[in-house]
N, C-alpha and C positions, 0 to 999 in steps of 0.2 A: 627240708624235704630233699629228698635224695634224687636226681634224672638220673638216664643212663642212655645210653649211646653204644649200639652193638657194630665189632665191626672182626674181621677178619686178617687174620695175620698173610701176607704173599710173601710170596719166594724172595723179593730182592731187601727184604726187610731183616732176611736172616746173615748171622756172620759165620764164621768159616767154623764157627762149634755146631752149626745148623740151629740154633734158636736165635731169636730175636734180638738184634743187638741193643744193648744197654742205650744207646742213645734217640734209636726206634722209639721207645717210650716218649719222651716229650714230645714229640709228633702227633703219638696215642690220645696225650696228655690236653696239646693242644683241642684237637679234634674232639677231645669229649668237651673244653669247655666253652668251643664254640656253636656246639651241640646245645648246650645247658644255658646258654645267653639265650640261642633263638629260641628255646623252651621254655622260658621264664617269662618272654617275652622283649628283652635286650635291645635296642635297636642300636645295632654297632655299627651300622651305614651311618644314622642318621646321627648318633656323638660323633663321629669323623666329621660330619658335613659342620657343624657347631663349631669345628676348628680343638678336641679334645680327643684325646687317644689312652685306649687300656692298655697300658704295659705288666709284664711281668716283670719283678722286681724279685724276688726270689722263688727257688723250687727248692723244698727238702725231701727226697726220696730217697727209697728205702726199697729195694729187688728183693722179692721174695722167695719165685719158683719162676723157671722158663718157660716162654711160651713156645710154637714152634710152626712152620707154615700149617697153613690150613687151620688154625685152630680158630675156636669162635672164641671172642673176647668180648666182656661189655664193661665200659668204662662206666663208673660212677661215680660223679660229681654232688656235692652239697655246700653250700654255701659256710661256713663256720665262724666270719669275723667278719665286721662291714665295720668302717671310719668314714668319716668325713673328706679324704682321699683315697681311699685304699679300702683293703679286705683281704680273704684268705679264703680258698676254694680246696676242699679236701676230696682227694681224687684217688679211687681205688682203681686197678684193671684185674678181672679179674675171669677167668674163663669161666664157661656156660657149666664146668661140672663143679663149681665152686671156688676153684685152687684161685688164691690169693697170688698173681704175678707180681703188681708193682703196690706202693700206697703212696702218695705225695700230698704234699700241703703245698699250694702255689700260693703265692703272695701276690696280689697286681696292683698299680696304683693310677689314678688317672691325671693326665698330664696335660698341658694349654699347648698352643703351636710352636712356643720356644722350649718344650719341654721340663718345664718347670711344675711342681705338685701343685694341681687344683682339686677344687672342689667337684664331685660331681653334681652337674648340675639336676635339679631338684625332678623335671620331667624323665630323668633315664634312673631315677631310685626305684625301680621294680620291686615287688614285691618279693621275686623271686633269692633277690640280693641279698635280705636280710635274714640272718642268721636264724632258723627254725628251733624250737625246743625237741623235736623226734627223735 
């Protein structure tokens, strides 16, 4: 299943071509998937409190058109690979008249307090995590 997270582009977000600077995005990117955790139902307070942490571990993205201040944007996140440590979050931005801005595939994987790859534990497997057939 697909979330989305609507949000708007401001002024200090743009670079000196007046759109959106290329690294503005994983901010966006962020923001929708911790949008897409608390709507799945995630409790990312409560795996910190457990002594485990979601890292990103890699982002492959891909710019596809500019965005630019003022524009309405809605990020959309879906689940696409769950493991036994890890997974992959496929994340489109994309403005409200359609235009396709960015696409990424975030990789994250969950970590113990020495940061080292654990398991995640069994009570924060949300439904939400696991990869949908839609």
């Amino acid at each position: 299943m697909t979330y989305k997270t609507p949000l708007k582009v401001r002024t200090y977000e743009c670079d000196s071509y007046n759109h959106v600077n290329n690294a503005v995005y994983l901010n966006y990117l962020e923001y929708g998937r911790m949008d897409f955790l608390k709507q799945i139902g995630f409790d990312y307070k409560g795996i910190i409190q457990r002594g485990f942490y979601i890292y990103v571990s890699h982002v492959d993205i891909y710019y596809k058109a500019s965005a630019f201040f003022d524009d309405d944007l809605i990020v959309e996140s879906t689940s696409v690979k769950l493991k036994t440590v890890s997974g992959t979050i496929h994340q489109r931005i994309v403005k409200t008249d359609g235009t396709l801005c960015a696409e990424a595939d975030v990789t994250w994987a969950c970590v113990n307090r020495e940061g080292r790859p654990s398991k995640i534990p069994v009570e924060f497997m949300v439904e939400g995590l696991k990869p949908s057939a839609d």
